[in-house]
N, C-alpha and C positions, 0 to 999 in steps of 0.2 A: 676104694672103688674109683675106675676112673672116669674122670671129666671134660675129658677131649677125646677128640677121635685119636691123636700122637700118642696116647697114653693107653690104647685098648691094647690089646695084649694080640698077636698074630689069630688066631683062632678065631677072637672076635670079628676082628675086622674080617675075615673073609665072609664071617655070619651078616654080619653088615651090609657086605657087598653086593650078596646074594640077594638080599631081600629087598634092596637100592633097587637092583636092578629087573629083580619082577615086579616092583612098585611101575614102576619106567615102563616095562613089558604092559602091563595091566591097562596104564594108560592112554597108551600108542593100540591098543586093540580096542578100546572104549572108543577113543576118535576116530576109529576106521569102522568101526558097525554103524557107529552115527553117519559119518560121512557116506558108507557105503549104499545104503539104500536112498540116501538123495542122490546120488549121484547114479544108480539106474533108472531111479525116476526121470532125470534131467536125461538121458539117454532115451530114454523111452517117451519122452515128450519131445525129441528132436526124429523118434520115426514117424511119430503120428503126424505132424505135420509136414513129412516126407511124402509122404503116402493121400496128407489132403491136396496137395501140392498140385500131386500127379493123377488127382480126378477129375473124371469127367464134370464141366460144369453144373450137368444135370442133376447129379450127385450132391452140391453143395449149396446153391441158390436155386429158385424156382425164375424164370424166363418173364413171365408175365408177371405185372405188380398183383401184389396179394397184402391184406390188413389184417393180421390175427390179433382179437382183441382179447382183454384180461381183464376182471377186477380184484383187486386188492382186498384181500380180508384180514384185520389185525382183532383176535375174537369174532365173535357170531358175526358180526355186522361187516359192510361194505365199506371200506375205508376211502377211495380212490382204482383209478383204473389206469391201464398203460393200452399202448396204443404199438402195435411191431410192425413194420413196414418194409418189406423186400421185394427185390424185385432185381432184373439186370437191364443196364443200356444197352442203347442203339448199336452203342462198340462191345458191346459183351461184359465192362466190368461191372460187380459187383453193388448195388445201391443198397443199403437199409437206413433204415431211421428208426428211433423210438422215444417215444414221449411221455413221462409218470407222471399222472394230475391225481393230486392228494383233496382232500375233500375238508370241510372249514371242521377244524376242532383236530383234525391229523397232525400226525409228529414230522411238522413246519417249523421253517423256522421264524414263522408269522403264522401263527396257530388260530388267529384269531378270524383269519380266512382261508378260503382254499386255491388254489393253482396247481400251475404248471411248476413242477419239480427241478425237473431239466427236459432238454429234447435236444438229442442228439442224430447225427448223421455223420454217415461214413461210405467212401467207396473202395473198392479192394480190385486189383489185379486177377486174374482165371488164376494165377499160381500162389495165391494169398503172400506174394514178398515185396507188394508196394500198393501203395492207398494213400488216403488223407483222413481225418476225422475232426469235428468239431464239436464240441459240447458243450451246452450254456445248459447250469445249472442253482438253482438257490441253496446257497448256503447261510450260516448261523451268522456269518459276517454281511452277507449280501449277495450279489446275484457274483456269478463267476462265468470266465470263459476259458476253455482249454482248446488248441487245435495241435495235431501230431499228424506230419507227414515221415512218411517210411519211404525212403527211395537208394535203393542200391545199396540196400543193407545199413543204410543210417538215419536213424531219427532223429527228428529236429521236432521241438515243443514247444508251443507257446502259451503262457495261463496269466490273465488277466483277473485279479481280484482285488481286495479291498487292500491286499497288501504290495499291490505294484503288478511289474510284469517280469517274467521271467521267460531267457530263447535259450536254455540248453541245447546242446546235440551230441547223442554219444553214438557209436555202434549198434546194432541190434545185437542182442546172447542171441546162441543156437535155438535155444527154446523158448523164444519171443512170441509173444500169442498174441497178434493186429487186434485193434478194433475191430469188433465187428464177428468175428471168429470166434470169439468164446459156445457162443450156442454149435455151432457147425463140429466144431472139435466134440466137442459134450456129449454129440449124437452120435458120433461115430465109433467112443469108446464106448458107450452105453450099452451097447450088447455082447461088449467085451468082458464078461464077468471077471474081475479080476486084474484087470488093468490098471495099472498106477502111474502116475506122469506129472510131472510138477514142470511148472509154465512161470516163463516171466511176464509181467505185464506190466503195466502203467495206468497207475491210480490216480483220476483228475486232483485229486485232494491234496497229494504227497508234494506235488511239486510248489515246490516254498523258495529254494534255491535257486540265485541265479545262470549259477553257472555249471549245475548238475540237473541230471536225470535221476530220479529216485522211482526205482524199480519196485515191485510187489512181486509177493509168489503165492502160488494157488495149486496147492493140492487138488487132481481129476484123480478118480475113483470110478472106474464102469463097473455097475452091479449086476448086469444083465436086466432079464425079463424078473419082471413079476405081476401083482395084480395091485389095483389102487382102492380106492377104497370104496369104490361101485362095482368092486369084481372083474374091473375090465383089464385085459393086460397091459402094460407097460414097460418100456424099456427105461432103466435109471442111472441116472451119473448123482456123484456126490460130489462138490466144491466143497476145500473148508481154506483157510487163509485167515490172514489178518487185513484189514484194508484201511489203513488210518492206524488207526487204536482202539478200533472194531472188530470185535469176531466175525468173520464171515462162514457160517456150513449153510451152503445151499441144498439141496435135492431134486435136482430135474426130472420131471418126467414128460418121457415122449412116447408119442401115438406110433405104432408101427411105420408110416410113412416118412418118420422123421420132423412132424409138427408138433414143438412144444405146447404140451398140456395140462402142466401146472406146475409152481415152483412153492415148495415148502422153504418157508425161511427160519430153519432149524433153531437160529440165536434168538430170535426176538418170537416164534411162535404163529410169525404172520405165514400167508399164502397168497400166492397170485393163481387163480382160476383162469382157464380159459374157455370164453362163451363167444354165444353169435353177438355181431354187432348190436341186434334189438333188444338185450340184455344191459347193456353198455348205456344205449340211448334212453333207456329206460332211466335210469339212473341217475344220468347227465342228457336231457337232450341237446345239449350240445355242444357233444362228445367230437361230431364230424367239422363242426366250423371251427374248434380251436385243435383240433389234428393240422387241416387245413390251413389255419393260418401261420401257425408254428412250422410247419411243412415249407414253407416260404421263404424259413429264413436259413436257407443250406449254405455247404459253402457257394465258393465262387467255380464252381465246377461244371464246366460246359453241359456232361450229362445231365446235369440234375434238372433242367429247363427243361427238355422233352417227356423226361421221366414224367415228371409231374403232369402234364397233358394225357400223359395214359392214366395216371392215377386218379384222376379230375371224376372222371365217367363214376370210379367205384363209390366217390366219395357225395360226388349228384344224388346218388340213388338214394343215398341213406338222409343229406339233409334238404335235398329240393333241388330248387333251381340255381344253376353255377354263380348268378350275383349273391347267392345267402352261404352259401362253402363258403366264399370269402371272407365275410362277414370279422 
């Protein structure tokens, strides 16, 4: 019998050949099905944000400042609330903010009290292809800070933690998804049954490195219409990703107008509802003075000081007189 390939006999070796080479064939078609539907995803997450691009503003922010609030449910009970903040400047770009306050006995990473999570702010360009973002949030090591400006197609990061600082800056990929844009995008595919788009983005947590950008990708899914679980209709996007070393599947759903109205958090079982402010205040009365005060600490961005003077009035009304909003 023989023991080398020198020693097969012609016959052989062609039988050999063959099967060499639809082993080879087999493989180079396994790599290209895998590859192939990422790769219309990442084409098809470079139309959608073609297309957010080139809409009318109206279409993607609301003009006037506006507060939609949430609470947090992880099982039966109220865990913590968030706080979503939009709005546009004086110069037309883009304003949000949002704030997660976990409730004392929450998965903290000081469990033994409640807080402020993170609160983040960001602003955005009418053509979503240049902003800033800053985000101070608590992590397991201590408090952290991240800021990301986007401008002329390059990002530059900065993250402050327990393990130093780090200034990457790489290029933006075609299908970079800003700060700030994840929900605007979400709505827009949401009634697109059947829609698939995978997005790059930037996860405050990943950047470790000092002299890289470490990217995240997120699977969008628009499910269209359906009904929630009061019967009422909704339009649904699904997230799923890895973000850290975390599974990430979210479930959006939104109101016909385009106003998020709940988020199932598919990995861990929790949900964010969303209610009127005296649900909120109910809860935490004073849900409006630490909005406000965290609201305070934006960036260094000229908009954001007027901004706040319109949002002043909405936030009077909920905790009193503007010396106690401060508070």
């Amino acid at each position: 019998m023989a023991t080398s390939y020198g020693k097969l006999s012609p016959g052989r070796r062609r039988v050999l050949a063959v099967v060499m080479l639809g082993t080879l064939a087999a493989m180079m078609l396994a790599a290209f099905s895998l590859q192939w539907p990422a790769s219309r995803r990442i084409d098809a997450a470079v139309e959608v944000l073609a297309k957010a691009r080139a809409a009318p503003a109206d279409e993607l922010w609301p003009a006037e400042p506006r507060i939609d609030w949430y609470l947090r449910y992880d099982g039966p009970g109220v865990t913590g609330w968030t706080a979503a903040v939009r709005g546009r400047a004086d110069d037309g770009q883009f304003l949000g903010a949002d704030l997660a306050y976990a409730d004392r006995g929450a998965d903290l990473a000081y469990p033994d009290r409640g807080g402020v999570v993170s609160i983040k702010h960001w602003s955005l360009n009418q053509t979503l292809t240049g902003g800033s973002y800053m985000g101070k949030e608590l992590t397991e090591k201590g408090p952290a800070q991240t800021t990301i400006d986007l401008k002329g197609g390059l990002i530059t990061t900065r993250r402050i933690d327990a393990f130093g600082v780090t200034e990457p800056k790489v290029e933006a990929p075609e299908n970079y998804l800003p700060k700030g844009t994840l929900e605007v995008i979400a709505w827009r595919m949401a009634g697109d049954a059947g829609s698939d788009a995978q997005f790059r983005l930037i996860f405050n947590q990943k950047q470790r490195h000092p002299n890289l950008v470490v990217f995240g990708s997120l699977q969008f899914r628009g499910l269209g219409q359906a009904q929630d679980r009061d019967g009422q209709p909704v339009l649904r996007t699904r997230i799923t990703g890895v973000r850290t070393l975390s599974k990430l599947d979210h479930l959006l759903e939104f109101d016909r107008d385009g106003t998020l109205a709940r988020v199932l958090l598919q990995e861990t079982g929790g949900r964010l509802e969303r209610v009127g402010p005296q649900e909120v205040l109910r809860h935490n009365p004073r849900a409006a003075q630490i909005l406000w005060k965290n609201l305070q600490q934006h960036p260094p961005d000229p908009a954001w000081p007027p901004f706040l003077r319109r949002l002043e009035s909405i936030l009077t009304e909920l905790a009193g007189p503007t010396d106690e909003v401060g508070v």
